[in-house]
C-alpha positions in Angstrom: -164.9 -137.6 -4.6 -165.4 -134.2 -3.6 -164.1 -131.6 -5.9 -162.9 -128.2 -6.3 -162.9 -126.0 -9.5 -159.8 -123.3 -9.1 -159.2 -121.2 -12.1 -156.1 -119.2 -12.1 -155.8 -115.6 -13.6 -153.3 -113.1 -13.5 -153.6 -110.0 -15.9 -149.7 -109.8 -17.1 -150.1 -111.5 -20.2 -148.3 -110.4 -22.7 -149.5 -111.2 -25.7 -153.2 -109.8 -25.1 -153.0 -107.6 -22.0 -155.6 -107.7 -19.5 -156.9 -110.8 -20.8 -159.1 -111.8 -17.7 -160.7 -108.6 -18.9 -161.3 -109.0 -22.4 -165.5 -108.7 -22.7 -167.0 -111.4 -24.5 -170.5 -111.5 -24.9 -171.1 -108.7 -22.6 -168.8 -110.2 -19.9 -164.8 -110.6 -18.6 -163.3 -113.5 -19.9 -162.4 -114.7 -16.7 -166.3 -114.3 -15.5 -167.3 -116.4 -18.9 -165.0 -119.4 -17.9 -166.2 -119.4 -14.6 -169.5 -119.9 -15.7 -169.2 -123.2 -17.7 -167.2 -124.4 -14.8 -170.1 -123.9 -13.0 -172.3 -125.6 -15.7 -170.2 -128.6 -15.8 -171.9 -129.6 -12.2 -168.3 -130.6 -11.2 -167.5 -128.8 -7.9 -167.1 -125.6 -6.3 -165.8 -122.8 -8.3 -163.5 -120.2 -7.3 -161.4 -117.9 -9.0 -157.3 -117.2 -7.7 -155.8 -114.3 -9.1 -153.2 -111.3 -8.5 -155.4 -108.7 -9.5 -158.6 -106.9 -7.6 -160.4 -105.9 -10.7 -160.4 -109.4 -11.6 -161.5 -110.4 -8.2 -163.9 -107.6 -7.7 -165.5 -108.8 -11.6 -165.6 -112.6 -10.5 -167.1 -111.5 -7.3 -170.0 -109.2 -9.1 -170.8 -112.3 -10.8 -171.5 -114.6 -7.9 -168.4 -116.7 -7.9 -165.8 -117.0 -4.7 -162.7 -115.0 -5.5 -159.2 -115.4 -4.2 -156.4 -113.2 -3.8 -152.7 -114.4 -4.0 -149.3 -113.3 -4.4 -147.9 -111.8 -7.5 -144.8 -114.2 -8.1 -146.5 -117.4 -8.9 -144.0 -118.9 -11.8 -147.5 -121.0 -12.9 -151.0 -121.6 -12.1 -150.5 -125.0 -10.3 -148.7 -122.7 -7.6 -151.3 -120.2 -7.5 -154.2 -122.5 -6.9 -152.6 -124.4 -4.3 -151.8 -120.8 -2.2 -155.5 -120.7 -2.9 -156.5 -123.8 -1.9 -154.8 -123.0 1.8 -157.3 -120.3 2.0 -160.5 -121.9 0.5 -159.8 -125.0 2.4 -157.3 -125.3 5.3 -159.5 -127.9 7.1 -158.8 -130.6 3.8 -162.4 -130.9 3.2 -161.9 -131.1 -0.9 -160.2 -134.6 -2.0 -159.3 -133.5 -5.6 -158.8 -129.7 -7.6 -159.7 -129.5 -10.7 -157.4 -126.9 -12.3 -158.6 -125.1 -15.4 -157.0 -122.8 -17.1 -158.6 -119.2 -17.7 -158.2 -118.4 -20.8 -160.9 -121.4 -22.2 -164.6 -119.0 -22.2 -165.6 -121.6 -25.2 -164.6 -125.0 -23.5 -167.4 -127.8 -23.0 -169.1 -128.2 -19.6 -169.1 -131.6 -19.9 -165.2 -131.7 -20.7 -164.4 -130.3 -17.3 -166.9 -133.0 -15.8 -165.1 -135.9 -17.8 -161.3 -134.7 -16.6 -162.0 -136.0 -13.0 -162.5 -139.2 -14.5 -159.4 -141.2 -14.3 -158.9 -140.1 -10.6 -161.6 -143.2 -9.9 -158.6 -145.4 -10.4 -156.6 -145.2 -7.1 -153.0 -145.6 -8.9 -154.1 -142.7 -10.8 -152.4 -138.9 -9.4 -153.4 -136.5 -11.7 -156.0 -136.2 -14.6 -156.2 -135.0 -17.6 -157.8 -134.6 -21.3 -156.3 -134.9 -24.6 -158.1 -135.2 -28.1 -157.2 -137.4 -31.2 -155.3 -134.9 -33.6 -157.2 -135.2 -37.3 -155.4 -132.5 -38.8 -152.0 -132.9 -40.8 -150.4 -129.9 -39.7 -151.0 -130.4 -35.9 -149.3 -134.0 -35.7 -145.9 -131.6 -36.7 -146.9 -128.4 -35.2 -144.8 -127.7 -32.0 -147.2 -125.4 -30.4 -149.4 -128.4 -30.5 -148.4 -130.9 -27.4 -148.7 -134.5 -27.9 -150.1 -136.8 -25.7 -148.0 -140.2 -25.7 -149.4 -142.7 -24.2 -150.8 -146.3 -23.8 -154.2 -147.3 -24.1 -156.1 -148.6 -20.6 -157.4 -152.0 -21.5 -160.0 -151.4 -19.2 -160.9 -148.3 -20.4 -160.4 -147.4 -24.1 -161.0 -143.7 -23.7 -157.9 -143.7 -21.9 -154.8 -143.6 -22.0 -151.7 -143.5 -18.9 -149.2 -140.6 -19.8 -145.5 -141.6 -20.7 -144.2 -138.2 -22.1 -145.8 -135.4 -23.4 -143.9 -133.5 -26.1 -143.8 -131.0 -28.7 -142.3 -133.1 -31.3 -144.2 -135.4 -33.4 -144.9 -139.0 -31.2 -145.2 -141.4 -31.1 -143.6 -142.9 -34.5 -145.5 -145.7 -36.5 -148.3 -145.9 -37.3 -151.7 -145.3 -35.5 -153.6 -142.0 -33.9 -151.7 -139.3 -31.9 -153.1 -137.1 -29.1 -153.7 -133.3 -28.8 -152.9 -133.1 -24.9 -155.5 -130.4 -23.3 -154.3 -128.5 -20.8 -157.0 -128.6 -17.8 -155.6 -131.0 -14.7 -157.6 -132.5 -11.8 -154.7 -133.4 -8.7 -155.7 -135.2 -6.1 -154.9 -133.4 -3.0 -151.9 -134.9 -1.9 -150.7 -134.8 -5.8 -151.3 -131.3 -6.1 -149.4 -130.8 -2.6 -146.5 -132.8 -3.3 -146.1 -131.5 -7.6 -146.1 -127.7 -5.9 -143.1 -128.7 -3.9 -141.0 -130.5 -7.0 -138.0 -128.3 -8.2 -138.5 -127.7 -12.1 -137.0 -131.0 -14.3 -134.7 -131.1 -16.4 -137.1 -132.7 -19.4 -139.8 -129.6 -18.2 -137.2 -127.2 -18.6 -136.4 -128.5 -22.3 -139.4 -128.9 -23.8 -141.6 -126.1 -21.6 -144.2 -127.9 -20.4 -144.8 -127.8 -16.3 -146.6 -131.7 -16.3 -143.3 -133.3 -17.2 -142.1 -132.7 -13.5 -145.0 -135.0 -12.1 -144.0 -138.0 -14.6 -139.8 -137.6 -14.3 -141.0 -137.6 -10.3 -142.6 -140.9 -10.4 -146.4 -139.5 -10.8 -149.2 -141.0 -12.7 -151.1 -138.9 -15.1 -153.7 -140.6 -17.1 -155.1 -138.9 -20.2 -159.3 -138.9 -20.5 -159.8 -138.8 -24.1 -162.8 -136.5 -25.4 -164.3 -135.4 -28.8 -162.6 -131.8 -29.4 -160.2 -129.4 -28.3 -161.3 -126.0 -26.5 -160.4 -122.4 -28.0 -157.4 -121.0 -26.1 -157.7 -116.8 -26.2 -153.9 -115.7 -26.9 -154.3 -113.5 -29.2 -156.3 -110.7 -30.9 -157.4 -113.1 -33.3 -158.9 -116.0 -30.6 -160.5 -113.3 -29.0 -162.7 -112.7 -32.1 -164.0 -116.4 -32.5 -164.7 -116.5 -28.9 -166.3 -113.5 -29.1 -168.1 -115.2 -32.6 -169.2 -118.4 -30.7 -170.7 -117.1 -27.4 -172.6 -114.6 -29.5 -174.2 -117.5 -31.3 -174.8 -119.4 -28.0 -176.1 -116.4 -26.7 -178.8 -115.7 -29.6 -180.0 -119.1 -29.5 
């Protein structure tokens, strides 16, 4: 399946301002998640975003940049508007959407959240990691994966609900749900034209209009969750681990 790598980035966040910009290891942000998107082998990479200096600092590096409107309410819209550039003829069967705040995230985790698409019942992909730590199984910045296990393939699971509470209840594991999608074409199409849902809308969180719709989402489970830059703080661990991946 042909694939296509779309990170979106728009520079009006506002709990680190200009974050596509922030340097890490002598680069923007933006430019350092590009490049293990295109170390993961997994498809074409481009960049959509609202801002030039982002474009013009994705485009310095090598990488295909896209410019779209302002108003996107979320990045599912704003690659799709960049899809229709990138690729009006159709040519790309499934878009990998990855978020662009994730400079740290493993190569191989974008190639493994493609995955599930090889099942046909399967519309959109994603990753989610066992939670081993106390604190995150009641932590509600911390989004739970709740799902059932794939017979035929253990390191799966198909999405019920995802949720900020603590679930499922009982006992056994519960799943850190990673935020990095891969639509099939069609999927991605159809999810852009949804209204928001009522269960999105109450728990904040976009993928719940896909399941309430009738979509399948199944989970690939991998080994650990990626560092997310909001803050000041993330910034300076990202900053901490590419310096060590660049010394060695």
């Amino acid at each position: 399946m042909s694939s296509l790598i779309v990170i979106p980035a728009r520079m009006a966040s506002t709990r680190l301002p200009g974050k596509p910009m922030a340097d890490i290891a002598g680069l923007p942000m933006i430019v350092q998640v590009a490049l293990r998107a295109s170390e993961s082998g997994a498809g074409q990479v481009a960049v959509a975003t609202d801002s030039k200096e982002v474009a013009d600092a994705v485009e310095k590096a090598g990488f295909t940049a896209i410019m779209t409107r302002a108003d996107h309410q979320s990045g599912s819209d704003r690659i799709f508007e960049a899809l229709g550039s990138i690729d009006p003829d159709g040519r790309y069967e499934s878009i990998i959407n990855l978020q662009g705040d994730l400079p740290t995230i493993a190569p191989e985790d974008i190639r493994a959240v493609a995955g599930p698409l090889d099942d046909p019942r399967v519309d959109i992909a994603t990753l989610g990691v066992e939670i081993v730590d106390e604190a995150e199984k009641i932590n509600p910045n911390v989004v739970k994966i709740v799902g059932a296990p794939r017979d035929d393939e253990p390191s799966r699971l198909r999405a019920l609900y995802f949720t900020r509470a603590t679930a499922p209840w009982g006992e056994g594991p519960l799943y850190h749900h990673v935020g990095i999608y891969a639509y099939r074409r069609a999927a991605l199409e159809r999810f852009v034209s949804l209204a928001p849902s009522v269960l999105e809308q109450r728990e904040r969180l976009e993928q719940l209009r896909a399941l309430e719709a009738g979509m399948r989402i199944d989970a690939q489970i991998v080994a650990s969750v990626p560092l997310g830059v909001d803050t000041p703080e993330d910034l300076e661990k990202a900053r901490q681990i590419l310096a060590l991946k660049t010394d060695t």
